[in-house]
MMTF fields as JSON, N, C-alpha, C and O atoms, coordinates in Angstrom:
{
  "mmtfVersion": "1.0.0",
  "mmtfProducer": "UNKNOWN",
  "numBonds": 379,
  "numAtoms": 380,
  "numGroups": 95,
  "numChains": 1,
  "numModels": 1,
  "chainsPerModel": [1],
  "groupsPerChain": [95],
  "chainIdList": ["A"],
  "bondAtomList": [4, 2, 8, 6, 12, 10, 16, 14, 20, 18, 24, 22, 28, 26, 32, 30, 36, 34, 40, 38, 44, 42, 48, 46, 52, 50, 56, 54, 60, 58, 64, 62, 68, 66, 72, 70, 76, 74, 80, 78, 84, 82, 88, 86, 92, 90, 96, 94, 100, 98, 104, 102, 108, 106, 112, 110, 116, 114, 120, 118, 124, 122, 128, 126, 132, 130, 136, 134, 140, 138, 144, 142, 148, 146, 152, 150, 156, 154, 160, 158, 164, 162, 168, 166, 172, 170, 176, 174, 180, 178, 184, 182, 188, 186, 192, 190, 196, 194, 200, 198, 204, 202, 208, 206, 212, 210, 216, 214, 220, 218, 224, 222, 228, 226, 232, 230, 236, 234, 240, 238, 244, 242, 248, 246, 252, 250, 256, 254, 260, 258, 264, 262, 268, 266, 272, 270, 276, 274, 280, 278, 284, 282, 288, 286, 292, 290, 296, 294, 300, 298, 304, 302, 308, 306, 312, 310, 316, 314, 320, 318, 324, 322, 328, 326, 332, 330, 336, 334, 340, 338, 344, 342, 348, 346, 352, 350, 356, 354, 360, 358, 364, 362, 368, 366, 372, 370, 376, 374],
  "bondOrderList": [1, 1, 1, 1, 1, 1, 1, 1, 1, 1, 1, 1, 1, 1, 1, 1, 1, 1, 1, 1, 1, 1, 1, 1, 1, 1, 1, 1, 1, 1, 1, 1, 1, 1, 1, 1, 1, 1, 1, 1, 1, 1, 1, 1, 1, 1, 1, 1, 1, 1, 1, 1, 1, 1, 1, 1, 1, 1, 1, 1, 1, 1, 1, 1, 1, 1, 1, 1, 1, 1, 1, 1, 1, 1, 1, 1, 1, 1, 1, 1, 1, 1, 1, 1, 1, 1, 1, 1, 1, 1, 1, 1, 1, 1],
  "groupList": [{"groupName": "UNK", "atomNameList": ["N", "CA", "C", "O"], "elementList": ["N", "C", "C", "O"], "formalChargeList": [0, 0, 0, 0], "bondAtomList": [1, 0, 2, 1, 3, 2], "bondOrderList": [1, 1, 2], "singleLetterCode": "X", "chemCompType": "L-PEPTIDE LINKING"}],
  "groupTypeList": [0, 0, 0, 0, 0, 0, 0, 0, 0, 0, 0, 0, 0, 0, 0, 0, 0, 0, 0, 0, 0, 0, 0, 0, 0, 0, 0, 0, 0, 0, 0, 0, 0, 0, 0, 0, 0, 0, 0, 0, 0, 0, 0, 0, 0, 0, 0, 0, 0, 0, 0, 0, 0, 0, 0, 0, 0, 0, 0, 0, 0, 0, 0, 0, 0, 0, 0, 0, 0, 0, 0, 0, 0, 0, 0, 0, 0, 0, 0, 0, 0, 0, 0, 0, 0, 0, 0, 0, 0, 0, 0, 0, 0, 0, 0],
  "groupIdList": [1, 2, 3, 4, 5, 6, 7, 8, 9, 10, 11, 12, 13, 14, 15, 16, 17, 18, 19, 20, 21, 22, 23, 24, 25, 26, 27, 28, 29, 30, 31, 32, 33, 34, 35, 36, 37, 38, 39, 40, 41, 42, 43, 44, 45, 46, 47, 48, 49, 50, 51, 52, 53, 54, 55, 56, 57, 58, 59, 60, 61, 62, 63, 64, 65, 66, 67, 68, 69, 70, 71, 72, 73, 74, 75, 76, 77, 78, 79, 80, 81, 82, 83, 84, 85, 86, 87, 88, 89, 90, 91, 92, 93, 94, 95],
  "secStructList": [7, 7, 7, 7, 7, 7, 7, 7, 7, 7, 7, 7, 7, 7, 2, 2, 2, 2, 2, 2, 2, 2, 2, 2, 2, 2, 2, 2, 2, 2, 2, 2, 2, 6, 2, 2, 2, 2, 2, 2, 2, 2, 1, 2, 2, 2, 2, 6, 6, 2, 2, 2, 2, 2, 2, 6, 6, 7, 7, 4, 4, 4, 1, 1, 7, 1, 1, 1, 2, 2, 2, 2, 2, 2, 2, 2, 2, 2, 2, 2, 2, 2, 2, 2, 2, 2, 2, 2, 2, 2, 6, 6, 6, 7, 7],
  "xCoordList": [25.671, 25.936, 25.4, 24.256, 26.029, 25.709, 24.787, 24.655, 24.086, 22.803, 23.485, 24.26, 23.078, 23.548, 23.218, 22.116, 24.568, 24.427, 23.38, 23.491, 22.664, 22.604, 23.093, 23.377, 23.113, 23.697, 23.267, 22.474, 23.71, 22.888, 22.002, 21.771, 21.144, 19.904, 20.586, 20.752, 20.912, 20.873, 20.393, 19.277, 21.114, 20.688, 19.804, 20.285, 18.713, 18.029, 18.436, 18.647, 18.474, 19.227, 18.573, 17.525, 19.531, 19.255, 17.948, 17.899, 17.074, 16.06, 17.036, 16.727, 18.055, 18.854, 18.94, 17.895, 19.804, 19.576, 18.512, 18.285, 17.835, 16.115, 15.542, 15.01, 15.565, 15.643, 15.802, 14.935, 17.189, 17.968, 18.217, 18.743, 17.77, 17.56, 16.282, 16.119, 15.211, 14.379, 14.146, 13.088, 15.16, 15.308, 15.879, 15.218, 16.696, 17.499, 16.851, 17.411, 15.397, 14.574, 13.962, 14.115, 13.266, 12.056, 13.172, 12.726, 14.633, 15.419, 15.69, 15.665, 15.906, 15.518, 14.596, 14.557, 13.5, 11.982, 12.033, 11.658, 12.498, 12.327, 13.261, 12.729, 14.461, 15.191, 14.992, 15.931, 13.995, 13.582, 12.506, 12.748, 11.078, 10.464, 10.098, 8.961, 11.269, 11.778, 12.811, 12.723, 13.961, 15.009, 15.629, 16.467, 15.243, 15.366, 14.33, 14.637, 13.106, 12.564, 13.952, 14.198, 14.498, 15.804, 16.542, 16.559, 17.173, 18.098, 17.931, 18.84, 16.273, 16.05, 16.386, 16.932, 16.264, 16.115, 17.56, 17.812, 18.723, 20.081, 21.177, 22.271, 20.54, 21.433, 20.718, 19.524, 21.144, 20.707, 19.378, 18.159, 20.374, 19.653, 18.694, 18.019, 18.31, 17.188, 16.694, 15.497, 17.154, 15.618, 14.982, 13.9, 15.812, 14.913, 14.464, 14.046, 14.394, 13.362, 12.098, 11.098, 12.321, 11.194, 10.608, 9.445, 11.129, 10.153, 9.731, 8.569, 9.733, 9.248, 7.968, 6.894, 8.235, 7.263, 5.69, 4.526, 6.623, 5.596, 4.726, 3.558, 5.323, 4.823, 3.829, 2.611, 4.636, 3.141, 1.793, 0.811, 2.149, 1.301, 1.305, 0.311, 2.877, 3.012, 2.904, 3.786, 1.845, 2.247, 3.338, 3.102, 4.317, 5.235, 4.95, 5.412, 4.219, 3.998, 2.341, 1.813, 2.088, 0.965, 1.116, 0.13, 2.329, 3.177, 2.502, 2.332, 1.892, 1.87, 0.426, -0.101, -0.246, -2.166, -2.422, -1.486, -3.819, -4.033, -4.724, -4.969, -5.274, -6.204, -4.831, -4.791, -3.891, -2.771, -2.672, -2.761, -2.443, -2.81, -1.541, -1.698, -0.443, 0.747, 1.093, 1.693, 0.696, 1.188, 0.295, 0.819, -1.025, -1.422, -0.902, -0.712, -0.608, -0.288, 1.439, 1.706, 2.368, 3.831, 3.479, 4.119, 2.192, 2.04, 1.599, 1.938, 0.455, 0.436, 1.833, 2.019, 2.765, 3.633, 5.103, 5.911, 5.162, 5.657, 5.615, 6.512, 4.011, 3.65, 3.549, 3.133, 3.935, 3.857, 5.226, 5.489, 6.221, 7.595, 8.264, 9.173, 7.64, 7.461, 7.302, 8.225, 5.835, 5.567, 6.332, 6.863, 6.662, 7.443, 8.478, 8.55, 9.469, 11.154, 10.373, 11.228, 9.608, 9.593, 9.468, 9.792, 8.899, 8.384, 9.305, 9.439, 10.338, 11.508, 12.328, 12.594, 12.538, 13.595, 12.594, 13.197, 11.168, 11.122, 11.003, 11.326, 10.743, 11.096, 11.844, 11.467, 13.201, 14.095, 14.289, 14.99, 13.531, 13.191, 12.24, 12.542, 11.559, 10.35, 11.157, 11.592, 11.27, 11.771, 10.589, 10.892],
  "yCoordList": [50.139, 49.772, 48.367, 48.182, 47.323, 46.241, 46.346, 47.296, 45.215, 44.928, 44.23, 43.289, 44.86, 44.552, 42.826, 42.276, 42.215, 40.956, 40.7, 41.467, 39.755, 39.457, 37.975, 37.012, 38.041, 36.8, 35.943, 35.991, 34.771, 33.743, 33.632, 34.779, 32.669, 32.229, 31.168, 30.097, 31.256, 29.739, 28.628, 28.638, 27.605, 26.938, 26.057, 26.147, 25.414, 24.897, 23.098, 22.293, 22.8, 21.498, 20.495, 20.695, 19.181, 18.592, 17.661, 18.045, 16.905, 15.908, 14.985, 14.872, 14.544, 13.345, 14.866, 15.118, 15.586, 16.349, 16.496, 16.274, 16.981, 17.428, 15.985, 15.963, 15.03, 13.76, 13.33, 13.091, 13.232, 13.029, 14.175, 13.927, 15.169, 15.96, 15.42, 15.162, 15.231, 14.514, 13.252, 13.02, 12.194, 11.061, 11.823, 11.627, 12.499, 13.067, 13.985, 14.359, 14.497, 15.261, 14.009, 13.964, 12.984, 12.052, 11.147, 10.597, 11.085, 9.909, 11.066, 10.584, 12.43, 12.983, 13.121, 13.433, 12.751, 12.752, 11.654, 11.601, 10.735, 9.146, 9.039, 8.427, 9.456, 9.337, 10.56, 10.548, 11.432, 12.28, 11.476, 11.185, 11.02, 10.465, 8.85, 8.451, 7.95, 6.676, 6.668, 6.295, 7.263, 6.51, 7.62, 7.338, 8.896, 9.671, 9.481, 10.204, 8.79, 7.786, 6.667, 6.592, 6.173, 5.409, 6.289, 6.247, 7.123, 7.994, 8.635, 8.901, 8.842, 9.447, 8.704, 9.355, 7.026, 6.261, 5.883, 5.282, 6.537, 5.574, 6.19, 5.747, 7.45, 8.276, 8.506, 8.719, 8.535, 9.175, 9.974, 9.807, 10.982, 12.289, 12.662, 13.578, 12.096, 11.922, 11.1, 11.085, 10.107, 8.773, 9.077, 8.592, 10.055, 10.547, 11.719, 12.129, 12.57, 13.589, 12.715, 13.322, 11.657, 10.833, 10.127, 9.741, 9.941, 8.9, 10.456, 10.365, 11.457, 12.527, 12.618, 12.439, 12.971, 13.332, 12.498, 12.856, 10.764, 10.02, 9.746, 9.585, 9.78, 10.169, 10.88, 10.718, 11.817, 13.356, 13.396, 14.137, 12.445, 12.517, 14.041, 14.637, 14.46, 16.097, 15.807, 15.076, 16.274, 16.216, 17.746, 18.941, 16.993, 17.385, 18.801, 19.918, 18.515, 19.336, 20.392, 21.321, 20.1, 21.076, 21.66, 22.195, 21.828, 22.597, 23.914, 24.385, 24.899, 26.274, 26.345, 27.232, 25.175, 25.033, 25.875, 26.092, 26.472, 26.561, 25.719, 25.924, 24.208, 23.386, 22.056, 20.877, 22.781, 21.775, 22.394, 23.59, 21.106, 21.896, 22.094, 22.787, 21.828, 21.658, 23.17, 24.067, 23.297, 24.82, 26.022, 27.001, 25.675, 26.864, 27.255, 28.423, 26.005, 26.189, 26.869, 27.494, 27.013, 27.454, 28.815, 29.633, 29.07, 30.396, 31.411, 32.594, 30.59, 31.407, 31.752, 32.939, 30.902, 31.027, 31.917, 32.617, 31.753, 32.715, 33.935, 34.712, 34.183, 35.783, 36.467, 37.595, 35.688, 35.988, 36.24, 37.04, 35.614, 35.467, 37.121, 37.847, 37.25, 38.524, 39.736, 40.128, 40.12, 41.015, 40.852, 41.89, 39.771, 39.85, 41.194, 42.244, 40.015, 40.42, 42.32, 43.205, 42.561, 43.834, 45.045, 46.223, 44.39, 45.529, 45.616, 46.507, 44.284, 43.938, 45.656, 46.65, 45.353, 46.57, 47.96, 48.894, 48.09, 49.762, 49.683, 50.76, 48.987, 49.366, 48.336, 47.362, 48.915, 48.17, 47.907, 47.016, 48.858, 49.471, 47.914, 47.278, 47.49, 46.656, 45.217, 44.742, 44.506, 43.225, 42.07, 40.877],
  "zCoordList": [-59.087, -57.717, -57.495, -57.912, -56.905, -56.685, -55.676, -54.904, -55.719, -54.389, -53.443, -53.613, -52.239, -50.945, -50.735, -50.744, -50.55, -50.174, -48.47, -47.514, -48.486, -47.164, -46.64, -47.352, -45.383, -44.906, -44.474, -43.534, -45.097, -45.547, -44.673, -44.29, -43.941, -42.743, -41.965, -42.549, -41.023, -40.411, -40.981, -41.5, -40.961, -41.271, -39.634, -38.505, -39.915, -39.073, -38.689, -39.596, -37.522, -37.068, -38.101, -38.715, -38.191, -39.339, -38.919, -37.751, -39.002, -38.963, -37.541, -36.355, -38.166, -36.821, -35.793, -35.192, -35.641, -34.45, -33.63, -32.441, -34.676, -33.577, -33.152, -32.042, -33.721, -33.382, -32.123, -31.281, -32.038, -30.951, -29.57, -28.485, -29.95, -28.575, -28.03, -26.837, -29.136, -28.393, -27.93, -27.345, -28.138, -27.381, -26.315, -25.295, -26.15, -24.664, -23.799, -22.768, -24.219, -23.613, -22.826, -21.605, -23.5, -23.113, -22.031, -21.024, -22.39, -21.544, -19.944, -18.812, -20.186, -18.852, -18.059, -16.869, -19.143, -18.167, -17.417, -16.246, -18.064, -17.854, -16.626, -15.7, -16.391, -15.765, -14.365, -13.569, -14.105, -13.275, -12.484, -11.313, -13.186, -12.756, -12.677, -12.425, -12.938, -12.576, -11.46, -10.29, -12.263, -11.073, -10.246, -9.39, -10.473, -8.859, -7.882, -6.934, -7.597, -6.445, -6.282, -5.078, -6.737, -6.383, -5.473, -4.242, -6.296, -5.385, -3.888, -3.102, -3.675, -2.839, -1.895, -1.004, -1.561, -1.232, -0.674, 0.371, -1.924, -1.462, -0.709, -0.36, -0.528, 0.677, 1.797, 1.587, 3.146, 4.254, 4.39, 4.416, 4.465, 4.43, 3.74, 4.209, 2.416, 1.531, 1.844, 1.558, 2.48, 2.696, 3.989, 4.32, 4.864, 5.77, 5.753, 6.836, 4.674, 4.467, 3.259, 2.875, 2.938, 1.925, 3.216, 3.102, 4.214, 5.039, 5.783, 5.386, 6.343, 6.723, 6.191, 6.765, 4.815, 3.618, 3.601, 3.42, 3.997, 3.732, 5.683, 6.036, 6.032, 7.639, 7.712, 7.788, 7.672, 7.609, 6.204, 6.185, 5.249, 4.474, 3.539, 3.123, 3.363, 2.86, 1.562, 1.111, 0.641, -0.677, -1.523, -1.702, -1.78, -1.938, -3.058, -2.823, -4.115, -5.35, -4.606, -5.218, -3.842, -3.421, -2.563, -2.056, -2.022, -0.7, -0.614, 0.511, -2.178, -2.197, -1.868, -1.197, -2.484, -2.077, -0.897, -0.127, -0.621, 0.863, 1.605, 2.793, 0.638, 0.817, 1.32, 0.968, 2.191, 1.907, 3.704, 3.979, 4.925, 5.868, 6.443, 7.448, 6.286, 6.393, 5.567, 6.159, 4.337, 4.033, 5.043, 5.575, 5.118, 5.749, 6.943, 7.28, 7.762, 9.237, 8.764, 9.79, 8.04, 7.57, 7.734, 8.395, 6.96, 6.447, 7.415, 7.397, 8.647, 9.648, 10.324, 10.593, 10.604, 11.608, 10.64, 11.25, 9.513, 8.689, 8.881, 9.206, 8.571, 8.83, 10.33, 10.595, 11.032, 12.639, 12.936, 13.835, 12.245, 12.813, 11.884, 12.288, 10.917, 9.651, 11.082, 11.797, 11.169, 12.354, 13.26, 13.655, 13.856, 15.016, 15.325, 15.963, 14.028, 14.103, 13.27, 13.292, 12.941, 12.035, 13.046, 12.897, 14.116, 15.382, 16.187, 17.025, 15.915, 16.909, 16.344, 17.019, 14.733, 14.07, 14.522, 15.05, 14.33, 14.345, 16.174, 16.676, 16.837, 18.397, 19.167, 19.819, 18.857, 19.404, 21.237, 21.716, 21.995, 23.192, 23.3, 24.309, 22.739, 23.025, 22.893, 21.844, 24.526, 24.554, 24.574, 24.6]
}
């Protein structure tokens, strides 16, 4: 009885591939944190939620912090608007 063939292995991307995904990894970084500050800038509606941002002094990436006073004050009025509408559904009688 012959021995069971197996099939072959993948072969693994060549040296230039893995290469070059990683020039195209580092040219998306590059291009996320360079020139989308451009973009934000060249439409409307984004340059006035970036001048918002920069108004209020909101840091954008610490939104979830609680040391962030702009999130805490969300979070009270979140969980208030939560209870509200919840007492609104089990007593609908209650205006």
């Amino acid at each position: 009885m012959p021995a069971p063939t197996s099939s072959p292995e993948p072969s693994s991307p060549s040296l230039l591939v893995r290469w070059l995904r990683f020039g195209m990894g580092v040219f998306l970084i590059w291009v996320l944190y360079l020139v989308s500050p451009a973009f934000f800038n060249a439409f409307a509606p984004l340059r006035a939620f970036n001048q918002i941002v920069q108004e209020t002094d909101i840091m954008p990436g610490a939104m979830f912090y609680t040391n962030v006073p702009q999130s805490t004050e969300a979070a009270i009025h979140t969980r208030s608007a939560i209870r509200y509408f919840t007492q609104q559904r089990n007593n609908p009688e209650r205006n």
